[in-house]
N, C-alpha and C positions, 0 to 999 in steps of 0.2 A: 472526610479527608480525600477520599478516591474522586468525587465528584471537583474538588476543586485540583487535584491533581489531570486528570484527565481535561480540566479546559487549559490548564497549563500546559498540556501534551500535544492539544490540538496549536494552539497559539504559536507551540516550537519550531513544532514542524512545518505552519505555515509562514513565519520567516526564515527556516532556513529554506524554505522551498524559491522565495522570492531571492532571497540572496545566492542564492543559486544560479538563479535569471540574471540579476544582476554583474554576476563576476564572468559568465561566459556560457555557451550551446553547451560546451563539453563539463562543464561543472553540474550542470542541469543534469543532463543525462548521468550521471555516476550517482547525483542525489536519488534517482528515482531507481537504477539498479539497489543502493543501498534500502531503501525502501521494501525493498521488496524484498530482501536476505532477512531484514528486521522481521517483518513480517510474518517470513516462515519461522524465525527462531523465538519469536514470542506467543505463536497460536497459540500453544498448548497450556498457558496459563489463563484460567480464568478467575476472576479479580468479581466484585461485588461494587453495581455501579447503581447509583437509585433505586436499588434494592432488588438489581434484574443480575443474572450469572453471564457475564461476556466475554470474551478470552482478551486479552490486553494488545491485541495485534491491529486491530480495526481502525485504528488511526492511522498505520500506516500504509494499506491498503486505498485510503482516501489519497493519501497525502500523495500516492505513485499516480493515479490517475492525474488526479488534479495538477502535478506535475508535467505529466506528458500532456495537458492539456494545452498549457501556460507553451511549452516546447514548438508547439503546433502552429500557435496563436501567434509567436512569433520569427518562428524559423521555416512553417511548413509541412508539409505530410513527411517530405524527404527525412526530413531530422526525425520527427515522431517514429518512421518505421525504423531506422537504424536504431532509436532508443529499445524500441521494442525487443529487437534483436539482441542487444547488448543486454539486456534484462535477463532474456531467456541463456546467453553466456554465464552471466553469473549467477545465478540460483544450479545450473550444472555444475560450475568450478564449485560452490557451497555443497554441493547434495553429495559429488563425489569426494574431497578433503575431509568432508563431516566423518565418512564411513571409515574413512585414511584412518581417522582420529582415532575411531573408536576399536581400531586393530593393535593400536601401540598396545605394549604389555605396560602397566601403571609399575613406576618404581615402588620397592617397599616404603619409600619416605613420602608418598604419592598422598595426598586428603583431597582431588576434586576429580579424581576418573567416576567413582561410583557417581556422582552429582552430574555428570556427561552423559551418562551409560541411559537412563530411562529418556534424555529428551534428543538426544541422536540417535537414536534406535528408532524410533519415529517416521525420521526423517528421509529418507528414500518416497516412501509414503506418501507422506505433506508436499515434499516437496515437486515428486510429479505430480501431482490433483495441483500443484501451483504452479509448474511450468507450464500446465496444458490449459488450466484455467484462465492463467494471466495470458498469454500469449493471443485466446482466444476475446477475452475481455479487451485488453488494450487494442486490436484488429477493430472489434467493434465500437469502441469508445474512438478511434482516430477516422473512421468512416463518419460515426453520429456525430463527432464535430465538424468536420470537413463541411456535414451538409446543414447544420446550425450555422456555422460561419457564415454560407452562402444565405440560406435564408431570411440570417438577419440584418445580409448586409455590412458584416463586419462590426458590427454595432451591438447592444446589450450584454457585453462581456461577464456581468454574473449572473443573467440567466440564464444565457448559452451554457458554462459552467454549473449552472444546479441542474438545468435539466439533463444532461448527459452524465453526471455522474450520479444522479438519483436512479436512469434506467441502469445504467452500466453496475450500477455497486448492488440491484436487486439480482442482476444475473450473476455476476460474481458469488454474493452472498450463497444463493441455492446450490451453485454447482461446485465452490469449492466445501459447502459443509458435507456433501452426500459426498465426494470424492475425492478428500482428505480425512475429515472428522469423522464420519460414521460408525458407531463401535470403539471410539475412542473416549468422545465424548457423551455425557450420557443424556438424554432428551434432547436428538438433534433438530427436532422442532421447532425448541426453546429458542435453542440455540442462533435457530436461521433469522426465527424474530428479533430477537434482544442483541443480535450481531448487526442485522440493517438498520433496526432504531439508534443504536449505538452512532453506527455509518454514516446515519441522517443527523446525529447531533455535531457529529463530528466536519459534515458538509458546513450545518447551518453557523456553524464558527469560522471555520478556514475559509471558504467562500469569499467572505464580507471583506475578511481581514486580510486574504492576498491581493482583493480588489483597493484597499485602501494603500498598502506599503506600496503594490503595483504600480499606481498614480503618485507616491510621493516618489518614487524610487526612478518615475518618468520624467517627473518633474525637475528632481535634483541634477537630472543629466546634461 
């Protein structure tokens, strides 16, 4: 059930990612800040995927680059870096509201403060190992395309796309497991493997399939 659910996951996120593109610059970028809020607030679940332990987040971590990729592709470095900025805006407003959250005193008629209490307690945490991570990930992923754009000539739009977010999602993967998860999770080893194979499954789907809506969604225009 997780296996067919998870390619359901990836398929969502790559049309909402393309409908995104479609509706507007500024639509785009709030999809890929939202990505990234999701991301911090799903790490801490790990789920049971082809019979490997990965936390349930890893698709949207794909889905942000991949994002600001498409952003780049079509508006420029200029837009890329303001998303970048705007990313790093809100996972702050999230990290600080979270802790807001977790100061209210629960009314006694209250049934979901204690269900808040173990996965925002976390989150200062998580969430800087993900503003210093992402911030330095998305720098590097908006230079590596810039110079794949050039390289190819503007041309081979999903290989440019696999190979930058194949290097970009292996740096990601090492630096936010050792700098969020460590001591949370247990065998962070496991973890950094079955998180990037996760990563790579979740590329080898989105990839194909925002390069095909991409072209119908170009076409219809």
């Amino acid at each position: 059930m997780n296996e067919l659910l998870f390619f359901a996951h990836a398929v969502i996120i790559s049309l909402f990612t393309v409908i995104s593109l479609k509706i507007s610059k500024e639509t785009l970028v709030t999809t890929i800040a939202i990505y990234c809020i999701l991301a911090n607030l799903f790490v801490l679940k790990q789920i049971t995927l082809f019979g490997l332990h990965p936390t349930a987040s890893d698709a949207f971590s794909v889905g942000a680059i991949l994002g600001l990729n498409l952003l780049q592709e079509y508006f420029g470095k200029h837009a890329a870096k303001k998303a970048i900025w705007t990313c790093f805006f809100a996972l702050t407003l999230y990290t600080i509201v979270s802790q807001i959250h977790l100061l209210y005193l629960p009314s006694i008629h209250d049934i979901t403060s204690a269900h808040y209490d173990p996965i925002l307690t976390f989150m200062p945490r998580i969430a800087l190992a993900s503003i210093s991570v992402t911030l330095l990930v998305q720098h590097i992923d908006r230079i590596l395309y810039a110079f794949l754009k050039t390289k190819f000539q503007n041309k081979q739009f999903l290989l440019r796309n696999l190979i930058s977010l194949f290097l970009v999602q292996i740096i990601d993967t090492v630096l936010f497991s050792f700098a969020g998860l460590y001591g949370i999770i247990s065998n962070i080893g496991d973890v950094i493997l079955v998180s990037f194979l996760v990563k790579v499954a979740t590329i080898l789907i989105s990839v194909p399939l925002i390069s095909i809506f991409r072209k119908k969604t170009t076409q219809s225009s």
